[in-house]
C-alpha positions in Angstrom: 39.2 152.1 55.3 40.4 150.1 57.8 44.0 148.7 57.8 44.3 144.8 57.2 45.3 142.8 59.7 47.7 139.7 58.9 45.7 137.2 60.2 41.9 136.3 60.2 39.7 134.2 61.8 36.2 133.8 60.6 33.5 131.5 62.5 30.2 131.2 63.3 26.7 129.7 63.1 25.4 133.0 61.0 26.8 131.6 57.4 25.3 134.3 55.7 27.4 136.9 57.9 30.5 134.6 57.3 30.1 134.8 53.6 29.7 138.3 54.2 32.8 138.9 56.3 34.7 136.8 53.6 33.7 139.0 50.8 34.2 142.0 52.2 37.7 141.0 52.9 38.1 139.7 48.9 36.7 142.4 48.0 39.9 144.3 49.1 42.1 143.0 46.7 42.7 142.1 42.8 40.9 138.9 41.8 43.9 137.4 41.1 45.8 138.2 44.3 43.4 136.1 46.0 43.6 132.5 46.1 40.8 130.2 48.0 41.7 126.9 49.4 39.8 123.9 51.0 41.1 122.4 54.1 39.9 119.0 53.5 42.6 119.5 50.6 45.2 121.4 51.6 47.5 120.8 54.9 48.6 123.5 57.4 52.1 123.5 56.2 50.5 123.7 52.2 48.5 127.1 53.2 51.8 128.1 54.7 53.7 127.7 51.9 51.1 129.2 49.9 51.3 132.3 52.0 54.8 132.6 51.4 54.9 132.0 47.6 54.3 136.0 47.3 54.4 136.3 43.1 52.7 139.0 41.0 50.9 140.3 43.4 53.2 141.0 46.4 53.5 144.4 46.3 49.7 145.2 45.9 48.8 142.2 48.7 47.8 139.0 48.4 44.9 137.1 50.5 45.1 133.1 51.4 41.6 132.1 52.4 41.3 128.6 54.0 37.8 127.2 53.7 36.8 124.6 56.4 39.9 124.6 59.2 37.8 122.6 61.6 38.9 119.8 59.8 42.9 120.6 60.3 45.1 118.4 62.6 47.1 118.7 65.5 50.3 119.1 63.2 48.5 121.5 60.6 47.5 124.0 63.2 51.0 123.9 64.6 52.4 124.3 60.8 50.2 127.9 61.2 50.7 129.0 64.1 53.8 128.9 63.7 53.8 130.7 60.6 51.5 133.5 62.2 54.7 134.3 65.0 56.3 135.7 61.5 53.7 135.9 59.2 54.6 136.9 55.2 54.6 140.6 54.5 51.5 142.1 52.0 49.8 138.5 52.6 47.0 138.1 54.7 45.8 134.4 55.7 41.5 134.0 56.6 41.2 131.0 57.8 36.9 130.0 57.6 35.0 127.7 59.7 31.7 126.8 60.8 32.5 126.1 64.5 35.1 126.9 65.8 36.7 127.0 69.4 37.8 130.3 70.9 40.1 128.8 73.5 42.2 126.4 70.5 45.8 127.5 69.8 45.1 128.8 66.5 42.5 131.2 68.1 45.1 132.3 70.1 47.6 133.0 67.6 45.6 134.9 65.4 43.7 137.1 68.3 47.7 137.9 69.1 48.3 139.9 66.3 45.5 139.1 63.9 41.5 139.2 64.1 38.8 137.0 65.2 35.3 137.6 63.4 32.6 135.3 65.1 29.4 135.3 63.8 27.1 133.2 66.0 23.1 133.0 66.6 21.6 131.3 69.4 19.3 128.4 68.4 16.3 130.5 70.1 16.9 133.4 68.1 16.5 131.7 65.0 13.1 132.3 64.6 13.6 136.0 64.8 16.0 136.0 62.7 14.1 134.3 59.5 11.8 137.1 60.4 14.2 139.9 60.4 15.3 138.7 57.0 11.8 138.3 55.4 11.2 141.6 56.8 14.1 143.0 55.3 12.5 141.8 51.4 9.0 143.1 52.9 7.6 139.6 53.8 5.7 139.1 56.8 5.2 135.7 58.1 4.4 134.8 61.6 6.6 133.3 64.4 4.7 130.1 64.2 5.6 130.3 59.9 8.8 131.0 61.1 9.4 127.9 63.0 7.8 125.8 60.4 10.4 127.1 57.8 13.5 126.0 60.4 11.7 122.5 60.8 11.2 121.9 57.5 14.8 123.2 56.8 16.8 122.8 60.0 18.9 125.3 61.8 21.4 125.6 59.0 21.7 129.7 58.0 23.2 129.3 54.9 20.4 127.0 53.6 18.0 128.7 55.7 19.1 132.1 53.5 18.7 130.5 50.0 15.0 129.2 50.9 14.4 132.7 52.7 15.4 133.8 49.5 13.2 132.0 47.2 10.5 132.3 49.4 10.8 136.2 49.3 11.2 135.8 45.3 7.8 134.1 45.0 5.6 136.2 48.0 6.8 140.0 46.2 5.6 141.3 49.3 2.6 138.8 50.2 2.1 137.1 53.5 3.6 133.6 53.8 2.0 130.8 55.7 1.5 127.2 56.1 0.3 126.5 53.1 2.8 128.6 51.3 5.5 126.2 52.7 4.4 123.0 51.8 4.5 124.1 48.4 7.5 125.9 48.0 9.7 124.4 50.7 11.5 120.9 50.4 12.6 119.4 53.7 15.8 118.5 54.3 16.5 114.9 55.3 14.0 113.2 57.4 10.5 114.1 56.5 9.6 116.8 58.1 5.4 116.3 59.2 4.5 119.0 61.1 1.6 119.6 58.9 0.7 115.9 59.5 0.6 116.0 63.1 -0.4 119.7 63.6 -3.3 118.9 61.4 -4.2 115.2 63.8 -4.0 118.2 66.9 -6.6 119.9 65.7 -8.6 116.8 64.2 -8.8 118.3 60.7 -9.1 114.8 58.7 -9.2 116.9 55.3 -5.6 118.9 56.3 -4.4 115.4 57.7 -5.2 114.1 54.4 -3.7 116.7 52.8 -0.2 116.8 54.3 -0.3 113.1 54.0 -0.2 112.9 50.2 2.4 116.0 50.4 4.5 113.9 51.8 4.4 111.2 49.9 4.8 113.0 46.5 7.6 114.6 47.9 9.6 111.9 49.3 12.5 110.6 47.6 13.0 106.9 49.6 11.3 103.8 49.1 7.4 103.8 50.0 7.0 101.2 52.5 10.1 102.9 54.4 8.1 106.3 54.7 5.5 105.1 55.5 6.9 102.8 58.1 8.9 106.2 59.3 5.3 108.1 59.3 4.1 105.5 61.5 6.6 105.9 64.0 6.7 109.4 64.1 3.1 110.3 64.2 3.4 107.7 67.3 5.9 109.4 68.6 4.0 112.8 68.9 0.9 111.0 70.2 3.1 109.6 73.1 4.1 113.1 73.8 0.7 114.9 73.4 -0.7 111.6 76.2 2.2 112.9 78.4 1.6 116.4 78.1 -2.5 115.5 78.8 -1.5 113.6 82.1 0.8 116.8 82.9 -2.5 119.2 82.3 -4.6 117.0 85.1 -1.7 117.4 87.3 -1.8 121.2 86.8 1.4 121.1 84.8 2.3 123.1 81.7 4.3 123.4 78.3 7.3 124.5 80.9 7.6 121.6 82.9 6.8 119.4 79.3 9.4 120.5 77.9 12.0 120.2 80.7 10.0 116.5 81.7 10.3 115.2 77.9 13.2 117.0 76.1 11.4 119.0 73.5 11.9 122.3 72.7 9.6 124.8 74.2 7.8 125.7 71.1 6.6 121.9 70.6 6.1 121.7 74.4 3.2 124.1 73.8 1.8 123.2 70.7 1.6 119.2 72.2 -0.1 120.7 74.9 -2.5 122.7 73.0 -3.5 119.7 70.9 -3.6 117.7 74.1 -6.5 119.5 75.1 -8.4 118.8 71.9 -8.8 115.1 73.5 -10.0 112.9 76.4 -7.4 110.6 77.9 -9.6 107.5 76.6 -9.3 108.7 73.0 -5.6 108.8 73.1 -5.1 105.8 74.5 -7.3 104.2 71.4 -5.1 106.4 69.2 -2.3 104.5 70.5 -4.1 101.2 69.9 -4.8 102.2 66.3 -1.6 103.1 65.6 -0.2 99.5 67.0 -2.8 98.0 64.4 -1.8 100.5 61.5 2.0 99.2 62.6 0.7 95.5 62.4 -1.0 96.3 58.8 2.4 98.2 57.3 4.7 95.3 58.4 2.2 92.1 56.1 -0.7 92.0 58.5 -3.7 93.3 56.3 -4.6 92.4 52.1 -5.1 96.1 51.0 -2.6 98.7 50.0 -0.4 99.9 52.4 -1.2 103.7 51.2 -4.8 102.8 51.7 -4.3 101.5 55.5 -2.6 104.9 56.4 -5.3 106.4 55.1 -7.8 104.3 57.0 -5.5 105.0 60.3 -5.9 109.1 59.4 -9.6 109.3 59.5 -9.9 107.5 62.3 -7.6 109.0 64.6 -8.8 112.7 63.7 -12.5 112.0 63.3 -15.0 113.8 66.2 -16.7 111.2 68.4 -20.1 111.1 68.0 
């Protein structure tokens, strides 16, 4: 086994392999020789102190782990730094983060006579990564599922592990799609409504429908805000797919969508795809409808509000005859 260091740094998008590093690292000493603090609570000079408390414990090592340091001050990482020029025999000090800069002082210090264990994922390796870990508990799910489950969730691996979890719990080896989200998965924050638009793209009233009611049973603010926010966001993505259809008669693709209008290249080519599922006449009355369906929301019609949505579905995802 390798020989502890007296210093550690641990960092990094990849929560799960944070966790991981931490535990291992625990798991090296008695419970009681290991004491957990919270930055938010305890100051530079506190953990220092705390590292040089020794006690019961001395002789056998001792571990001071230091949740959240990204939150320290100026003076607190000087308090540690510091200490780490002459750091406590039989005590090691892990200091945790979520981000973390490499070139900071404190990096410095500990990559001086300590460690530094970074454990970061690029945002477009995500997807491959949910994969790898459904694979792992003998899921399959698709790249597109797998993009759906960071939307719904966001790009946060430690929440993204618990629902990969669950989701692996509940499948005991089945596929997992679509539909298998919408019923398991709750989204995080703003509503999520992918299956909303994606279901508009392909002019499925029925799934439009569908995801629609989803959303509202599963929506925790006040109804008229949702479906105020729906509103706006379905008009959002309808701007974007028009866009994207004026970039296909000017022989553009996804690429050059997603540089032109921000988006990520995934949603650059799934706007695009839908934007061939319409004439540039029917998304310009889809904008029109929408403007009325805003008009209705905000007083402007006598029936239900749930009702008018409703209405505003159908006829932006019907088939002209």
């Amino acid at each position: 086994m390798a020989e502890l260091k007296s210093s550690y740094l641990i960092f990094g998008t990849n929560r799960p392999k944070v966790e991981e590093a931490v535990k291992r690292l625990r798991d090296r000493f008695a419970p009681e020789a290991v004491e957990r603090l919270q930055a938010s609570e305890t100051s530079g000079e506190e953990a220092v102190a705390a590292c040089n408390a020794g006690g019961l414990f001395a002789s056998s090592g001792r571990a001071v782990i230091v949740d959240g340091i990204e939150r320290w001050k100026a003076a607190d990482v000087k308090a540690v730094v510091h200490y780490l020029d002459d750091p406590a025999p039989d005590t090691i000090l892990a200091m945790v983060a979520d981000k973390f800069r490499r070139d900071s002082a404190l990096a410095k210090a500990v990559g001086k006579k300590g460690q530094i264990l970074a454990y970061d994922i690029a945002k477009k390796e995500l997807p491959d990564w949910v994969r790898a870990q459904l694979r792992e508990r003998r899921v399959d799910v698709s790249p597109r599922t797998a993009r759906d489950l960071i939307e719904l969730v966001g790009e946060n691996m430690g929440e993204l592990a618990c629902e990969i979890d669950k989701l692996a719990t509940w499948a005991d080896g089945e596929k997992i799609g679509e539909k298998e989200l919408e019923m398991l998965v709750c989204p995080r924050g703003e509503v999520a409504p992918f299956g909303l638009t994606d279901a508009w793209g392909r002019r499925d009233a029925a799934a439009a429908l569908a995801a629609y009611e989803l959303l509202l049973e599963r929506a925790s603010e006040a109804r008229p805000a949702l479906l105020a926010r729906l509103a706006a966001l379905l008009a959002s993505h309808i701007g974007k797919v028009s866009a994207c259809h004026r970039f296909l008669q000017q022989g553009l693709g996804a690429r050059e969508a997603a540089t032109r209008l921000g988006m990520h290249p995934y949603a650059a080519e799934k706007a695009v795809a839908q934007a061939r599922n319409f004439s540039e006449i029917e998304l310009r009355r889809a904008t029109v409808r929408l403007a009325a369906l805003d008009r209705a929301l905000k007083g402007g019609s006598r029936l239900p509000a749930e009702l008018e949505f409703e209405r505003a579905l159908i006829d932006l995802t019907k088939t002209p005859a």
